[in-house]
C-alpha positions, 0 to 999 in steps of 0.5 A, spaced: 403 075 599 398 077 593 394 072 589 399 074 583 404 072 586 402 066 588 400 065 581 407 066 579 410 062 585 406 055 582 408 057 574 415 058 577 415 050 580 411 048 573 416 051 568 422 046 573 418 041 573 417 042 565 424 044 564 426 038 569 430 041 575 434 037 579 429 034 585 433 039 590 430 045 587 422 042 586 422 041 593 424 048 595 420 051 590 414 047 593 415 049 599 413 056 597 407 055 593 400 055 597 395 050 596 388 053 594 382 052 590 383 057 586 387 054 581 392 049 584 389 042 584 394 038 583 399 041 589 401 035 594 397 036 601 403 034 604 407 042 601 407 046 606 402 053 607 409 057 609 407 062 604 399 063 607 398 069 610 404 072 609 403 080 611 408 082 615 415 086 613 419 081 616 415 075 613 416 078 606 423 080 607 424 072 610 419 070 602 426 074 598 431 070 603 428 063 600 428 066 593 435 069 593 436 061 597 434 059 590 437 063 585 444 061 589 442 053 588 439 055 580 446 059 579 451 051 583 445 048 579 447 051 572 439 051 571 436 054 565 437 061 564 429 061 562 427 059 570 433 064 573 429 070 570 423 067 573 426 068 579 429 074 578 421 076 576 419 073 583 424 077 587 422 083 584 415 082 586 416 080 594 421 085 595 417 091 596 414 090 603 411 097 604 403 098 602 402 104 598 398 107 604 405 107 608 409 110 602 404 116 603 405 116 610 413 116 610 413 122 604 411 127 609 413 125 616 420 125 612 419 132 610 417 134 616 423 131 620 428 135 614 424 141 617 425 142 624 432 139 624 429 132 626 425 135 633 419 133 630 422 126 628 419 119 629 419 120 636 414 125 636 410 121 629 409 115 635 407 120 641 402 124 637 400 117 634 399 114 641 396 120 644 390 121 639 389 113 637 393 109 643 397 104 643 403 102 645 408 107 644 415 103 644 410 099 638 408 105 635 415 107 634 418 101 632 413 101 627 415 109 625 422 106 624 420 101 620 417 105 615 422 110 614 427 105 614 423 101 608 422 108 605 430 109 604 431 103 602 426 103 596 426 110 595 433 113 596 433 118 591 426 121 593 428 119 601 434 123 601 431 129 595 425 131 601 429 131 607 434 135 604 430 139 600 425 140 606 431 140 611 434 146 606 428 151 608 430 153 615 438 152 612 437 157 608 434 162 612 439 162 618 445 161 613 443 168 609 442 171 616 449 168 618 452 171 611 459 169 608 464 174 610 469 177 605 474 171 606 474 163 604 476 162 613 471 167 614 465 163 610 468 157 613 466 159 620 459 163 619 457 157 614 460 152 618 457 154 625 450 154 623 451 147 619 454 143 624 448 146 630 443 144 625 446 138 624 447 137 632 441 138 634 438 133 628 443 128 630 441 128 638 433 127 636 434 122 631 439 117 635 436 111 638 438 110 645 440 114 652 443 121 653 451 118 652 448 114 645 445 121 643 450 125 645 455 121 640 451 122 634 450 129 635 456 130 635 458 125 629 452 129 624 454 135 627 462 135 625 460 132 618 456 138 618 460 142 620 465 140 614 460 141 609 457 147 611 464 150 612 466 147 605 461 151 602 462 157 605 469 158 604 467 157 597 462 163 597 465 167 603 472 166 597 467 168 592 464 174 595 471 178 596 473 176 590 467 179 587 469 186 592 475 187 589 473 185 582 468 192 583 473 195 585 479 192 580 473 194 575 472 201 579 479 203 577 480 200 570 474 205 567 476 211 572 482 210 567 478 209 561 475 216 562 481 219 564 484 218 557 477 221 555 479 227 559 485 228 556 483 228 549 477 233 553 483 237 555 482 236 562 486 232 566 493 236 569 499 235 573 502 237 578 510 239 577 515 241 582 508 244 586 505 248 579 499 245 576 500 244 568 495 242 564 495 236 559 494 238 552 493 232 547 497 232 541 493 234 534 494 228 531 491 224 537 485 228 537 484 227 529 485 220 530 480 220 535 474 223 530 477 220 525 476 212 526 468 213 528 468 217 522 470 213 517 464 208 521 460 214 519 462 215 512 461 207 509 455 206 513 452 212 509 455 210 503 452 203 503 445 206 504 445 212 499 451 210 495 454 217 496 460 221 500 459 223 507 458 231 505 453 236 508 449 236 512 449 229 514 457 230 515 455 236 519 451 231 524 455 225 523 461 230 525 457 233 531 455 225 534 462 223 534 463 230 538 458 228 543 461 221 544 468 223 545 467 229 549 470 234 544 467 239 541 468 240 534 471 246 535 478 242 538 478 238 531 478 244 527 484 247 531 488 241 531 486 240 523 489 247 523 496 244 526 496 239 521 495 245 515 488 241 512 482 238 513 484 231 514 477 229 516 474 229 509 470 224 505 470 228 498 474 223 495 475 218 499 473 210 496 469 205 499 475 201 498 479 206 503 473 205 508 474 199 509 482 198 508 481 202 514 476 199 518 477 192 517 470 189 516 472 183 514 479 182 514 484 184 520 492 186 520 492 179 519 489 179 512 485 173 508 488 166 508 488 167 499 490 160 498 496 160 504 491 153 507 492 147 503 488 141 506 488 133 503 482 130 502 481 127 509 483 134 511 478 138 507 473 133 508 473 133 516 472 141 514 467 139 511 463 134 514 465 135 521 468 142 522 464 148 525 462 153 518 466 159 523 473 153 523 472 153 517 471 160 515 477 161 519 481 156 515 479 158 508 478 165 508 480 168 515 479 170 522 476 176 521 470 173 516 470 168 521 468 172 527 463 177 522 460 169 520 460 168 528 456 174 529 451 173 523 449 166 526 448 169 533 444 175 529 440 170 526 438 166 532 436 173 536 432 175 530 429 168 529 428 168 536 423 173 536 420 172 529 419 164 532 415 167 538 410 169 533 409 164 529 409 158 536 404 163 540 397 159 539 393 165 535 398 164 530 399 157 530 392 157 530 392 161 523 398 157 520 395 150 522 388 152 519 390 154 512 394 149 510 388 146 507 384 152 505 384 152 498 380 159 499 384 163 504 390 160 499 387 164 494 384 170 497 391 170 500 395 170 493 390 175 490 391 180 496 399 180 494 399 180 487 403 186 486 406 190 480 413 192 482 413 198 477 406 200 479 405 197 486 398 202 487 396 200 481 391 195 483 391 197 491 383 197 491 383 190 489 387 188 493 384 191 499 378 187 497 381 181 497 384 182 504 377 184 507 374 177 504 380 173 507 379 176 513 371 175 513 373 167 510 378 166 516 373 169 521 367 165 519 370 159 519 375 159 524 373 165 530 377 171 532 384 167 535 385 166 527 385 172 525 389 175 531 394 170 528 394 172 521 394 180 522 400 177 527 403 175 522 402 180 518 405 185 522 412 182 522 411 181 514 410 189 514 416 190 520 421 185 516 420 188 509 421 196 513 428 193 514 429 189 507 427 197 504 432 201 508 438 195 509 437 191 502 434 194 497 431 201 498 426 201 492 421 196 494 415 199 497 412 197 503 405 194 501 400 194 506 398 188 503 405 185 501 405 176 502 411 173 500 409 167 494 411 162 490 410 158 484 413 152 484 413 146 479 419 142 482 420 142 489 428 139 491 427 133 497 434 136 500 436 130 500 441 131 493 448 135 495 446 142 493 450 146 489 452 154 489 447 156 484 442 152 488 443 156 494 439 163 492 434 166 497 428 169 492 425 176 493 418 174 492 416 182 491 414 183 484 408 178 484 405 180 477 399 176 475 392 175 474 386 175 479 385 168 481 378 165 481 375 158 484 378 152 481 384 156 478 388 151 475 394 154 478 393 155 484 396 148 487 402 150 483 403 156 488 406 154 495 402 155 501 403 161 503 403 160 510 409 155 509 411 161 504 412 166 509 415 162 515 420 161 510 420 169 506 421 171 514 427 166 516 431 168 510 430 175 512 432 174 519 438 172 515 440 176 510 439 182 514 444 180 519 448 178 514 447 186 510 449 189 518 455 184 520 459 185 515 457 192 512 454 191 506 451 196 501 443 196 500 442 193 492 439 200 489 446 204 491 448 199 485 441 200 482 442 207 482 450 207 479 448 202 473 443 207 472 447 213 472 452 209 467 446 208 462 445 216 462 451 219 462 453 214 455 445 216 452 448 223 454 455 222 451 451 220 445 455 212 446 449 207 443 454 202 444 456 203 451 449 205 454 447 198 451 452 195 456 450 199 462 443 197 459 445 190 460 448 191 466 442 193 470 438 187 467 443 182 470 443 185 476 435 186 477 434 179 475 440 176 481 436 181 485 429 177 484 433 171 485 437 172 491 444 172 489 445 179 488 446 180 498 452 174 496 455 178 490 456 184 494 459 179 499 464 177 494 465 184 492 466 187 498 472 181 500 475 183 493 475 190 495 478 189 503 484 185 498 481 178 497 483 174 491 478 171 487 478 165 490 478 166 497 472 171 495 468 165 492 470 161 498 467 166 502 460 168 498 459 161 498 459 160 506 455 166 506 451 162 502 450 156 507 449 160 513 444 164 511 439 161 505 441 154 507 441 155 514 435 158 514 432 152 511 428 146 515 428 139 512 421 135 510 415 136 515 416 128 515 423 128 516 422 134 522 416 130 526 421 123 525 426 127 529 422 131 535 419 124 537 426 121 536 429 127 542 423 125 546 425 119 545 432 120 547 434 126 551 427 129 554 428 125 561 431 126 568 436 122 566 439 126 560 437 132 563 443 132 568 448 131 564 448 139 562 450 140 568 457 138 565 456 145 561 459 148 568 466 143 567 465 145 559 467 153 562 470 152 567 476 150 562 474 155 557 473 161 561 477 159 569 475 156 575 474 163 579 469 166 573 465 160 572 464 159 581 463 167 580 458 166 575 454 161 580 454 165 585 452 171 581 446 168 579 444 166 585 444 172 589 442 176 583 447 181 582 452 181 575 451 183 568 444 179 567 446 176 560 441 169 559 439 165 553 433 170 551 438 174 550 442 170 545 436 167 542 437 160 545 431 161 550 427 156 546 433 152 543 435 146 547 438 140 542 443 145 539 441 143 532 436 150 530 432 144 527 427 150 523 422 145 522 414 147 517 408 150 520 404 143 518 399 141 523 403 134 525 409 138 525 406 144 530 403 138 534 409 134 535 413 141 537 408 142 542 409 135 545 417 135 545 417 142 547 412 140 553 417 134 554 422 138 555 420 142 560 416 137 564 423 133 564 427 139 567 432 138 561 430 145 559 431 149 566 438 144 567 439 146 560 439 153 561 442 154 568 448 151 564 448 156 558 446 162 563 452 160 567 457 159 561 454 167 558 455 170 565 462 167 566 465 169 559 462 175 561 467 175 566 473 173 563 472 179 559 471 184 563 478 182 567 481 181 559 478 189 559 482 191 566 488 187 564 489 191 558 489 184 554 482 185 551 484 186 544 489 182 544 485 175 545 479 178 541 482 184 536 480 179 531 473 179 532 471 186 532 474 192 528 477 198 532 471 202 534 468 196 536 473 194 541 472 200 543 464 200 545 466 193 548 472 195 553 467 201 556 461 197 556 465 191 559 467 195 565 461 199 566 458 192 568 452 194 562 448 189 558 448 192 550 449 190 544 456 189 544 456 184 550 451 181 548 454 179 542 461 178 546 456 173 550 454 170 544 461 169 541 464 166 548 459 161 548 459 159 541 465 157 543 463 151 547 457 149 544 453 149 538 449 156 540 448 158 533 447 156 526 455 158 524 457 152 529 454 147 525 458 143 519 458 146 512 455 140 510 449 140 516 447 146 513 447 145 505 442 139 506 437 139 511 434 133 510 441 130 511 441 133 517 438 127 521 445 124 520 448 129 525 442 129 530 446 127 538 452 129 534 454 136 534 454 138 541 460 132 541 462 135 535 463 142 538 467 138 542 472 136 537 472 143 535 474 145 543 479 140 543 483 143 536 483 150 539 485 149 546 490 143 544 491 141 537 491 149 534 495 151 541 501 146 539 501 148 533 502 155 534 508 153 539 505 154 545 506 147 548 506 148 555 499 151 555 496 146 550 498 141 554 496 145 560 489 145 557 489 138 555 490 136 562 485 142 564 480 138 559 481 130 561 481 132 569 476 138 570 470 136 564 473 129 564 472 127 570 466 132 572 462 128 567 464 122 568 462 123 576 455 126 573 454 119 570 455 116 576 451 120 580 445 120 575 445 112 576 440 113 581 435 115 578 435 108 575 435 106 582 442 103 582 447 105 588 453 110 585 459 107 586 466 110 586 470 104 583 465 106 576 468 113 576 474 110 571 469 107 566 465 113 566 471 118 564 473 113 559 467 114 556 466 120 555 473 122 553 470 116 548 464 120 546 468 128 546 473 124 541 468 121 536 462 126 537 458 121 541 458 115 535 461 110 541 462 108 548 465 103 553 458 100 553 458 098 545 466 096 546 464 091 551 458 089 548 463 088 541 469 085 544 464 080 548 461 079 539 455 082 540 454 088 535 448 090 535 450 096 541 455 098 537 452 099 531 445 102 534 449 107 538 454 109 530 446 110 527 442 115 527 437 114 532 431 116 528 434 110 524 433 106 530 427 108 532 423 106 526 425 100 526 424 100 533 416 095 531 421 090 527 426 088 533 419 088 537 416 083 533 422 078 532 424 079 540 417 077 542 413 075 537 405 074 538 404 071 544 410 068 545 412 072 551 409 076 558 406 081 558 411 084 564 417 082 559 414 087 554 413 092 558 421 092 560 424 091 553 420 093 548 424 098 544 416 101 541 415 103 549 423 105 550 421 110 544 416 114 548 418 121 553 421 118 559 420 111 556 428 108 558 427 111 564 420 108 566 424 100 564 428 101 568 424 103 575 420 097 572 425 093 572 426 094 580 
């Protein structure tokens, strides 16, 4: 026994002797403690020396007997709990018989074993051993036996994890050459087969005993083998077939795509009582075609130049859609020509037209227009609980809400790619270096101090303000900082190109341009934010004069690093927001007032041309305050038929979503919450619970396309659709944080980011993510074989869309429309984008960390309400209640077997007769978004609140306090060392830090 352990046995029989123990248990304690002069005097000479020398299994083995001897006498005795934790603490410490040196050993010979099937197992270790060393075999292999045995019995989640892994390297190989056939019977078979030889032979080798007892054990491994292996295979051998004819199904459907393309081409023939008749399409069918891509054509040329489709832009618009149909323009003019006029034209056609015949924002169904009357708890839920799309839907309709849906992905693939600037270390670097820069603040603001009306007024200025800022930061800094800053300098340029051609045409893309702001108030967000508070600043017209050193302004101004993330953020959003639902670029309506005002200076109306005057001044200055994007929104709702009401409604949720979505809370508030997730979620523990996002599909989108999906991936075959298409590479709590650019903030990013992966919670993350994107992928490629794509999804996407969709879906094509088909499906089981998230979330960003842990079980109310709730409503009760089964047995029950199964990273055995509790508990959780469990019910009903009331506050709330418990449970001094380390909630905070507690305490 180790000198500590003896030093703990004589504090063990002190503390009894202290806490005056019955005679009975002294004299068993005694007899365990080793009389030494280092230490012990006062220890009788008549105690025995048992423990002296101790240095065999066995004997350590016989040391846990005696201790579990006294825990059991402690327990008949009623001995104070104080010394039954010491005994506990003892146990502990003698129950690990295997030195360090032989845990090395085993890690290898057991890999070793998995490898050759258990040909070179124990029994080669101990002949090598004999051969190479000497001694005696039969002892050397009763000692390689021991070991092994020890390994499993300490270590069964690392023991099992290297034979099966190892074992798995040949396993794969002869599986892949056996293959899986077409069938489930056939996959059974070959996989089978192959398993239950491989488990044979291992059963053979590793059995003890003659021949007979050999036999028996190969035979019993290699039946169960052969199960498993068959089981498998007849999933994959189910899989593969099914992918067969899905091709082949797919194969059909788009032949017949393109048959009805051949028909309006003209094309396609029958044959009639033996003659060949050629089919001709009607002349209406054939203007129909042209005419809804045209109508496309016709409001996005509109929204970018304010004027009719005509000319030579008709011309090539006329001849794109020609190009794409397959039919020459020719056939348009012959079935015009039918109907007696030129039907597609847009000389008087108006916007409204356009868009009542497109649908941008409003399907068959229409806008809500006051139909949905809430109560207060109603409203409220909406509000605070409810997804921004849940209630778009409910307030405004279920076309806005798909357009809201498909900004919020839009968002999250542009910021992935404007964040992929910012975090690379060059522009990291730069962003963390100017923070405190006073000189590269100025010369930065110096650079941009632009003259709207006269921009190339003061170029050479400017152009000597970025060369000394380039001098400045290469002098100080290096050469990396300034590939950050002209990093960032390019993505400012690229942005503002797009700002110029889908916002607001008459900004001028300055070479010099940086976003800026005078500030003299900052809000905390912590206040509820209004409507008028929500704006998005065009900072571009930046009039002012040359700064100098120790210019009193200059701290009135924002860092322009912290500037420009923003500026960049906000773009993302609102050029989305202009793209998804169709909306007109600022200066059509700046040209149209100033048109006004010309025509009354013409018409010699003083009076009126004064009211057009003041027009303009009013929408110039919502530009330069950033309402004038959510007017048009609101504009655009009235002209698709929205009363006012609804209109405002859907402004000011376009509002939440792009400024305030765009918006991260305080540095302080974002640091508190990444050390909160690595303190929390960044763990193995964790990591495994995404797994339960495959249960999550396999409701949603079927059983068949989720285990499709799977096999997909594996053997890399499908539409490839990935979280770095949808912009959620990066993104793995679900809550797009946005956080500042700030030194600690940009340390603490790195640190959670590194946890993150180093805990397998990134990867298990986004195997679950890629796997409900493949899957949803594949429920739509069937919804497009069976004709029911529209059906389910006609509401998310216009005509023509839909129309993009089908072809690419049964192309088996990844494009921008499946990619945002993608992203729609998965938004519905996770909170994928910023759209999924509640209103409230989004209005206040500090208050965010109210909903931190909460939005995935958030989305999971919101999953119950559409597949249940919204199903039994519309009167569809025998598929909700289908669906509510569906959720309890397949998600309920997954998960509560992942919980279970996950226990042994702890190092407690799993057990079946927790699988009740364990689905008890996540139904818990999937009802109240995670705020309570059994746990915290047991804990509660036993009359102790503190779980409960821990698990319902937000954790960056308990984190903090965290140094408070520590000192009240522990004092100073009052407790040991080793109880620190265990049940410090200060350590349980760190990255892998509960996890490590619990292997302490084993």
């Amino acid at each position: 026994m180790a000198t500590r352990d003896k030093v703990e046995a004589f504090r063990l029989y002190k503390k009894a002797v202290d806490l005056e123990a019955p005679q009975e248990m002294l004299d068993r304690l005694l007899s365990i403690v080793q009389e030494s002069d280092s230490g012990f005097e006062g220890v009788s000479t008549q105690q025995s020396r048992q423990i002296e020398g101790l240095e065999s299994v066995e004997e350590d083995r016989s040391n846990v007997a005696q201790v579990d001897a006294l825990l059991k006498k402690a327990s008949d005795l009623d001995a104070p709990e104080e010394l039954t934790e010491r005994l506990l603490k003892v146990r502990r410490r003698v129950n690990d018989p295997l030195e360090v040196g032989e845990e090395l050993y085993a890690m290898p010979s057991i890999a070793l074993e998995g490898f050759t099937a258990g040909i070179l197992g124990d029994e080669f270790r101990a002949k090598t051993r004999s051969v190479l060393f000497g001694g005696d075999y039969d002892d050397l292999l009763a000692e390689e036996r021991q070991i092994e045995s020890d390994f499993f019995e300490q270590h069964p989640v690392l023991g099992y994890s290297t034979l099966i892994g190892s074992s798995l390297i040949p396993s794969s190989f002869l599986m892949k050459m056996a293959g899986v056939g077409k069938t489930a019977l056939g996959g059974a078979l070959r996989q089978g087969s192959v398993a239950g030889a491989e488990g044979t032979v291992y059963g053979f080798m590793e059995a003890e005993g003659g021949f007979a007892e050999r036999a028996e054990q190969a035979a019993k491994i290699g039946a169960l083998s052969a199960g498993l292996g068959g089981t498998v295979g007849g999933f994959l051998g189910r899989a593969e077939g099914r992918s067969i004819r899905e091709s082949e199904e797919l194969a059909e459907a788009l032949e017949r795509d393109l048959q009805a393309k051949r028909y309006l081409q003209g094309k396609l023939t029958e044959e009639i009582d033996g003659k060949t008749y050629k089919m001709v399409p009607m002349a209406d069918e054939v203007i129909g075609a042209f005419q809804s891509k045209m109508d496309e054509y016709a409001l996005k040329y509109f929204n970018e130049t304010g004027k009719s489709l005509e000319g030579l832009d008709y011309g090539k618009a006329l001849q794109a859609v020609s190009d794409d149909l397959g039919v020459p323009v020719s056939k348009l003019r012959s079935a015009e020509a039918v109907t007696g006029k030129a039907v597609i034209n847009f000389d008087t056609v108006t916007e409204k037209e356009l868009r009542s015949r497109l649908g941008t924002l409003a399907d068959e169904v229409g806008f809500v227009n006051g139909r949905y009357n809430p109560n207060k708890f109603q409203a409220w839920f909406t509000n605070k609980l409810g997804s921004l799309q849940r209630q778009s839907s409910k307030y405004v309709g279920p076309r806005f809400a798909s357009a809201i849906q498909r900004v919020g992905s839009t968002m999250a693939r542009r910021g992935a790619d404007t964040e992929n600037i910012i975090t690379a270390p060059n522009t990291r670097e730069f962003l963390s270096f100017v923070q405190e820069d006073l000189t590269a603040k100025r010369l930065m603001l110096n650079m941009s101090q632009i003259n709207a009306k006269d921009p190339k007024g003061n170029i050479e200025v400017r152009k000597n303000a970025y060369e000394q800022l380039v001098q400045h930061l290469k002098q100080n800094y290096g050469q990396k900082t300034v590939d950050g800053f002209e990093a960032m300098r390019a993505r400012i340029q690229a942005v503002g190109l797009e700002r110029q051609k889908k916002l607001d045409s008459s900004i001028e893309v300055d070479p010099y341009y940086w976003p800026s702001e005078f500030v003299r108030r900052q809000d905390d967000g912590f206040r509820t934010t209004k409507a008028n508070k929500k704006t998005s600043q065009s900072s571009y017209d930046q009039k002012r004069e040359q700064l100098i050193e120790g210019d009193l302004d200059l701290p009135n101004y924002r860092s322009p690093s912290d500037r420009a993330v923003e500026w960049l953020r906000e773009s993302d959003g609102v050029l989305a927001l202009m793209d998804k639902l169709k909306l007109r670029n600022l200066n059509v309506t700046r040209q149209a007032l100033v048109k006004d005002i010309r025509q009354a200076q013409a018409a010699g109306d003083a009076e009126k041309a004064i009211a057009a005057k003041k027009k303009l001044k009013s929408f110039n200055n919502s530009v330069r305050q950033g309402d004038a994007v959510f007017n048009e929104v609101k504009a655009a709702s009235e002209l698709e038929k929205a009363n006012r009401a609804t209109a405002d409604k859907a402004q000011d949720l376009a509002r939440s979503l792009v400024v305030m979505g765009s918006r991260g809370p305080s540095g302080f508030i974002s640091t508190v919450r990444k050390m909160a997730y690595m303190g929390t979620i960044a763990n193995p523990y964790s990591a495994i619970l995404n797994v339960g996002d495959v249960f999550n599909s396999m409701v949603n989108y079927g059983y068949d396309n989720t285990v499709d999906s799977i096999v997909d991936m594996m053997r890399l075959r499908g539409v490839d659709m990935s979280v770095a298409d949808v912009g959620l590479a990066r993104q793995t709590t679900g809550e797009f944080i946005g956080e500042g650019v700030g030194t600690w903030e940009q340390r603490w990013s790195r640190l959670s980011e590194y946890s993150f992966k180093k805990s397998g919670f990134t990867t298990v993350d986004r195997f679950g993510k890629n796997v409900a994107l493949r899957a949803g992928i594949k429920e739509g490629q069937k919804l497009a074989r069976t004709g029911k794509l529209e059906e389910k999804w006609g509401h998310a996407f216009t005509k023509n869309e839909m129309s993009r969709l089908k072809r690419d879906l049964l192309a088996g094509k990844k494009t921008n429309m499946t990619t945002e088909f993608a992203a729609a499906q998965l938004a519905r089981l996770q909170p994928s984008d910023m759209s999924q998230l509640p209103k409230w979330y989004l209005d206040n960003p500090n208050w965010r960390v109210l909903y931190m842990l909460r939005t995935f079980g958030l989305k999971q109310i919101d999953q119950i309400e559409r597949l249940v709730v919204e199903e039994y409503k519309a009167g569809n009760k025998k598929e909700a209640i289908k669906n509510a089964g569906a959720y309890m047995a397949v998600v309920g029950g997954g998960n509560a077997f992942i919980n279970e199964g996950r226990q042994a990273l702890k190092g407690d055995a799993p057990s079946l007769n927790n699988i009740p509790m364990r689905w008890a508990d996540h139904m818990l959780g999937a009802t109240t978004a995670n705020l309570i469990g059994t746990y915290q019910l047991q804990r509660a009903a036993g009359g102790e609140s503190a779980p409960l009331v821990e698990s319902v506050s937000p954790a960056p709330i308990s984190m903090l306090f965290s140094p408070l418990v520590d000192a009240a449970q522990f004092g100073f001094g009052s407790k040991e060392w080793e109880d620190y380390l265990e049940k410090s909630e200060v350590l349980g905070w760190l990255p892998f830090g509960r996890l490590a507690q619990d292997w302490l305490k084993d």
